[in-house]
N, C-alpha and C positions, 0 to 999 in steps of 0.2 A: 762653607761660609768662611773657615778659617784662611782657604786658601785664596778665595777671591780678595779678601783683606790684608793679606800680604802681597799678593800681585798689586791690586788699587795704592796701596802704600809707596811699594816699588817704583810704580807708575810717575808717583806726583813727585817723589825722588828724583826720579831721572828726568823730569822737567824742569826743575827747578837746579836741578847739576848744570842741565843742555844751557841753563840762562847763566848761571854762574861762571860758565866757561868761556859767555859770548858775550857778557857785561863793557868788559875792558876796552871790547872791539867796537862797539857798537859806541861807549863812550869817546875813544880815540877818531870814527869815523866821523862821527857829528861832528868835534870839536872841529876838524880839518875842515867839514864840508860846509859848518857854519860862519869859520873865519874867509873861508874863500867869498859867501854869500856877503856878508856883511861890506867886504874890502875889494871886491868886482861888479858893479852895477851893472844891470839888466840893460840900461839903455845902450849901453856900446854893442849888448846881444843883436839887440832889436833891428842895430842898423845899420851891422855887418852882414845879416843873414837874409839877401835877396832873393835872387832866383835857386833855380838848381843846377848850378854851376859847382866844379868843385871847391874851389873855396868855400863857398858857402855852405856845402854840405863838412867841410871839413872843421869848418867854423863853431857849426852847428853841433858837430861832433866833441870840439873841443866845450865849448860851454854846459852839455849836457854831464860832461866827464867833472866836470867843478861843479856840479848843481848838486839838489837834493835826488835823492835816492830814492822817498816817495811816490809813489804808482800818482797815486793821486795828484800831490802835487806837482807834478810831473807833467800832468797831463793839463793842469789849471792853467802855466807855464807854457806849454806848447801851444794852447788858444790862444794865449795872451800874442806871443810870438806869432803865431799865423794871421790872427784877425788888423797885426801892426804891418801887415805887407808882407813877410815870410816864405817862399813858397812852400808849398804840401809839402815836396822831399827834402830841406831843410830842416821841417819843424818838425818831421818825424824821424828821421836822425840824430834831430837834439832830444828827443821821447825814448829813443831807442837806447840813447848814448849814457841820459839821465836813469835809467832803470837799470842799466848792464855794464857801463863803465867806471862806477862810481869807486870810489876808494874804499870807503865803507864795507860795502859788499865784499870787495876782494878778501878786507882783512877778516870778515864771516865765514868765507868760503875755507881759505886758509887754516880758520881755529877748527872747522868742523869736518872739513874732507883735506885731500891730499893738494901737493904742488900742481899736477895737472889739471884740476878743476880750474885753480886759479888760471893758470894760463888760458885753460881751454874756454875759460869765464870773458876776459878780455880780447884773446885774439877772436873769439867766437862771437864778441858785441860789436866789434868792427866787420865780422863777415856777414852779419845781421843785416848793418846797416849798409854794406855796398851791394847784398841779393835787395835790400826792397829798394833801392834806387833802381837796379835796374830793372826791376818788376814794374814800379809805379812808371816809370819813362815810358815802357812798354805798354803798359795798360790803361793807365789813368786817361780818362776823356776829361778834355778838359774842361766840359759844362760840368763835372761833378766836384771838379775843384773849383769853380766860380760859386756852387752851387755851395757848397762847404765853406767856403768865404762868407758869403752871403748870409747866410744862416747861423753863423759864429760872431759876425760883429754887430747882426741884431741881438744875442744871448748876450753879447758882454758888455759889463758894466764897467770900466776900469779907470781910475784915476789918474789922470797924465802927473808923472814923478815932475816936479816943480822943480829943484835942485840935483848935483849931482854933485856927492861930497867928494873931497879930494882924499884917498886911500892913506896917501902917506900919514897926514893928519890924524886921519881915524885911528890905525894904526900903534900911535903913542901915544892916545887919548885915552882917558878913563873911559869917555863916550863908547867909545869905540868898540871897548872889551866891554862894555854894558851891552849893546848890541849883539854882540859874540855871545854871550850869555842867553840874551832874550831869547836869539834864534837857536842857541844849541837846546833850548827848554821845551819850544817851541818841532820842532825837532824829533823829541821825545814824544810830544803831546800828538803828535804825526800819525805814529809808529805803535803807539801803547797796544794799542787793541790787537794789531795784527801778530805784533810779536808775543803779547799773553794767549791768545788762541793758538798760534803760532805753533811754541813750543808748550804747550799742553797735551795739542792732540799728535805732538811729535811722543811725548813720554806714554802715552795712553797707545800709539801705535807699534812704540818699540818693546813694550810689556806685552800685553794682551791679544794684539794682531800677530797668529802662526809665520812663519816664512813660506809656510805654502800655499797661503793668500796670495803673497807677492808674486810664486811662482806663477799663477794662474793668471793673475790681473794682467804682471808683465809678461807675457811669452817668453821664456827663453832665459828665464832671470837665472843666476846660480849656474850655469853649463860653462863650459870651458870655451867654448868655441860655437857661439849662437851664428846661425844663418842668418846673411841680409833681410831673407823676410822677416824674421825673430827681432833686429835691430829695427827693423823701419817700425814693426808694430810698437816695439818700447816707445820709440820715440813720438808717434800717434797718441799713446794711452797718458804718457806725461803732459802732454797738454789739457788730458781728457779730465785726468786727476786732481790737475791743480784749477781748472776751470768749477770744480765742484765742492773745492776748499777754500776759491774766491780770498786767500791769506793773501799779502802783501809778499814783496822781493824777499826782504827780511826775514819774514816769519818762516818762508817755505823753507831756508837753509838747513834747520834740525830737521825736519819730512825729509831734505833729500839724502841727508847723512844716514835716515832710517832706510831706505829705501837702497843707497847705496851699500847699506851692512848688509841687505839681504838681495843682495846679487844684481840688482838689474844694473846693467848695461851701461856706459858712460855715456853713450849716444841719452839713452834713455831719462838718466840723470839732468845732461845738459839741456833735454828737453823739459824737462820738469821747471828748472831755477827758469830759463826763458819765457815762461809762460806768465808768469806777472801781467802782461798786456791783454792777453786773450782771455779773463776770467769776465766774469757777465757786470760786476760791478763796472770794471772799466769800459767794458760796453756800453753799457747805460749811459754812463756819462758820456760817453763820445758822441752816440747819439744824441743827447741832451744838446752837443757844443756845436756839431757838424749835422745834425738830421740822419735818419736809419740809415739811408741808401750810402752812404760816406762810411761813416762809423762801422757797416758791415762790410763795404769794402777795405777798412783798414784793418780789419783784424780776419780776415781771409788771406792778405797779404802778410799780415802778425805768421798767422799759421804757418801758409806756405816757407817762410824765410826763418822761423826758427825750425822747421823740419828736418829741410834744406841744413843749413848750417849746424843744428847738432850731428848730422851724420856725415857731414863733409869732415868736421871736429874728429868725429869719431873714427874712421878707416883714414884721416891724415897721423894720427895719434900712433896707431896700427903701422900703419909703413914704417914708421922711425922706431916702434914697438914700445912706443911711452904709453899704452895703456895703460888706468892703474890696475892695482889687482886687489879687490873688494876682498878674495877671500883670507887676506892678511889683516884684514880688520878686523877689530876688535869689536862685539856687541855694544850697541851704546848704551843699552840698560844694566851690563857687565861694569861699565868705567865707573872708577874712583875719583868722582868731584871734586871732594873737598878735602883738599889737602893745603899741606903748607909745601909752596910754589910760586913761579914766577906769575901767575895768576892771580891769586891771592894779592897781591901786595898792587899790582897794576890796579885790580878791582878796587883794593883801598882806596887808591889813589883819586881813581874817578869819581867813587862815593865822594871823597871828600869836594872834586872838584862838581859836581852835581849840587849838593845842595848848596855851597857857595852860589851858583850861578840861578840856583832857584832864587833864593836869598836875595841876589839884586832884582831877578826880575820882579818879586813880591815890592822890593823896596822902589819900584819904581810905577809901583800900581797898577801892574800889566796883568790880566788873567794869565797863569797857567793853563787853563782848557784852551780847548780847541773847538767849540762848539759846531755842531752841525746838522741840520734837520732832513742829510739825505736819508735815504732809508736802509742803505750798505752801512752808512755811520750807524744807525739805531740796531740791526741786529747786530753789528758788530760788540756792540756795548754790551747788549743781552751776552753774549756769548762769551764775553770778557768777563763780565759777574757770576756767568754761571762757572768758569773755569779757575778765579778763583775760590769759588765756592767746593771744587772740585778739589785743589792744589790745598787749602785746609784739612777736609775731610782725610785726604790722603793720608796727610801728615799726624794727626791725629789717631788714626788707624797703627801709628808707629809705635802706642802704647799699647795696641790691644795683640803684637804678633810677635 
C-alpha cells in the first residue's frame, strides 16, 4: 500500500510538472493564435479558397497555419469554408494545416521533445497535405463530394458576417485587445478538458505503465536498429493508440514525450501527434457535417497520408542521420519541474497576463465556458473531474510517503 501511495503521488507530480513546463507555451501560442484571429477575417478565407488548384490549396494551407489549433474547431471552420463554395481538397488542407502547422503546437513539441520533432512536425504537415491532395484527385468521385456539399449546407446554420473591421483600427484599439482577450479565454475554454486528461494520463502512464508495455504494444521500441516492418507497425499502432484516448493535438504532446522516453521509434511518434483527425470523436462529427460515406472516406485518407508521411519523415531523417536518439533522454517522471528558471518567470508572466484578460472578458459580460451538449464534450468533462479528483488525491498522498 505504502508503495502504491508513493507511485500514485509521484504520478500526479509529474503531471502537474508536464503542465507547468507547458504553461508558458500554450499561453504564448494562444496569445499569437488569438491576435492573428481577431486582426485577419474569415471572409478573405472564404473567398480566396475555390477550387483545387494550387493556390488555393496553398491558401488554404496558409490560413490553416494562423488559425486555431483546436481539432474541433478546426473542423466547425472547415464546414463553414466548404459549405461557402470551398472545394474538398482546399478545406482539408486548411483541416490539415489548422491541426499540424499551428505555432502553438510547434512551441509544445519543442518544450517536450527535441529539435527534430519540431521540424519533423511542420515539414511533415505540409507532406500531409500534398499526399491527400494527391490521394483525393486520384480517388475522390465526385458525386461524394456534391454529396458532402449537399449534406453540410443542409447541417449548417451560419450567420453571414455583416461587417468586416479594418485590422489596422483594431489593432490600436482598446476594442481590439478586448477581443484578443475574449478569444485568447475562449481559446483556453477550447482545450481545458483535453489538456487536464491530457497530461494526467501522460503522469499516470510515465509512473506506473513498465517500459515493457511499450515494448510490446510498439514492436521494435528500445532496439538500436528496428526493421521496416518494426517501423511500419509503430507507425499503425500510434494511430491505433491515440484513436482510443480520443485527447486533442494538445493533450497528446506529454503521451508522446512518454512514449518517446521509452523507445518507440520517431516514425512511431510522428504517427502518434498526427493522429488528432483520425480518433472517433472527430469522426462523429464529420459524419454529423458531411454524412458516413464522406466522413469515412476522409479519415481513411487521414490514415493513409499520415502513415505515408511519418515514415517518409522517418528514413528521410535516417539518410541525413538526424534521427533523435530517445536513449539520451531523460525519464519524464525522473525531471525536476519546479525550479527557479527561465520557466518560472515566463509562467508568471502569463498567469498574470491570464487573469487580466479573464478579467476583461468577465467585464464585458461574456461567459468563460464553452458550453456543449455533444456527447465527446460530456465525457470529456466526466473525465476532467475525475482527473482532477485524481491530481488532489495524489497530492495529498505527498503527506502520507
Amino acid at each position: 500500500m505504502e508503495q502504491f501511495l508513493e507511485l500514485y503521488s509521484k504520478a500526479a507530480i509529474t503531471s502537474l510538472g508536464l503542465f507547468w513546463m507547458a504553461f508558458w507555451a500554450f499561453g504564448l501560442g494562444y496569445l499569437i493564435s488569438s491576435m492573428i484571429q481577431v486582426f485577419v477575417t474569415r471572409e478573405r478565407m472564404k473567398q480566396t479558397m475555390g477550387e483545387a488548384g494550387a493556390k488555393s490549396v496553398a491558401l488554404a494551407t496558409f490560413f490553416g497555419f494562423i488559425s486555431s489549433s483546436c481539432s474541433f474547431a478546426a473542423l466547425g471552420t472547415t464546414r463553414s469554408l466548404f459549405t461557402k463554395g470551398a472545394g474538398l481538397i482546399p478545406s482539408l488542407a486548411f483541416l490539415l494545416s489548422s491541426t499540424n502547422l499551428v505555432i502553438e503546437l510547434g512551441i509544445i513539441i519543442g518544450v517536450f521533445l527535441s529539435w527534430q520533432f519540431v521540424v519533423g512536425e511542420y515539414l511533415g504537415g505540409l507532406l500531409l497535405i500534398i499526399l491527400m491532395w494527391g490521394i483525393v484527385k486520384l480517388t475522390l468521385p465526385k458525386k461524394l463530394e456534391e454529396q458532402a456539399r449537399q449534406h453540410a449546407q443542409e447541417q449548417a446554420n451560419e450567420k453571414q458576417a455583416s461587417d468586416v473591421p479594418d485590422w489596422k483600427k483594431l489593432i490600436t484599439s482598446k476594442e481590439g485587445w478586448q477581443k484578443v482577450a475574449s478569444r485568447y479565454v475562449s481559446e483556453w475554454m477550447m482545450v481545458w478538458k483535453d489538456v487536464t486528461v491530457g497530461f494526467t494520463i501522460a503522469g499516470i502512464i510515465a509512473v506506473f505503465v513498465p517500459q515493457s508495455f511499450f515494448q510490446t504494444l510498439f514492436v521494435g521500441s528500445g532496439t538500436d536498429d528496428p526493421a521496416f516492418w518494426q517501423i511500419l507497425v509503430q507507425t499503425i499502432v500510434g494511430p491505433v493508440a491515440a484513436f482510443f484516448t480520443f485527447i486533442g493535438s494538445m493533450g497528446n504532446i506529454p503521451l508522446a514525450a512518454v512514449l518517446y522516453g521509452n523507445g518507440v521509434a520517431f516514425a512511431g511518434i510522428m504517427a502518434f501527434i498526427f493522429s488528432d483527425l483520425v480518433v472517433f470523436p472527430v469522426l462523429r462529427i464529420q459524419a454529423k457535417y458531411y454524412g458516413w460515406k464522406p466522413a469515412l472516406y476522409i479519415m481513411a485518407v487521414f490514415l493513409v497520408v499520415l502513415i505515408g508521411a511519418a515514415l517518409i519523415m522517418h528514413y528521410g531523417f535516417a539518410t541525413f542521420n538526424m534521427l533523435p536518439d530517445s536513449s539520451a533522454t531523460k525519464s519524464i517522471a525522473e525531471r525536476n519541474f519546479f525550479k527557479i528558471d527561465y520557466t518560472m518567470f515566463l509562467n508568471v508572466a502569463f498567469i498574470i497576463t491570464s487573469i487580466v484578460f479573464v478579467w476583461w472578458k468577465i467585464r464585458q459580460n461574456q461567459s468563460t465556458g464553452m458550453e456543449s451538449k455533444k456527447l465527446s464534450e460530456k465525457i470529456l468533462t466526466v473525465l476532467s473531474v475525475i482527473a482532477f479528483v485524481w491530481l488532489i488525491g495524489g497530492l495529498g498522498c505527498t503527506f502520507f510517503v
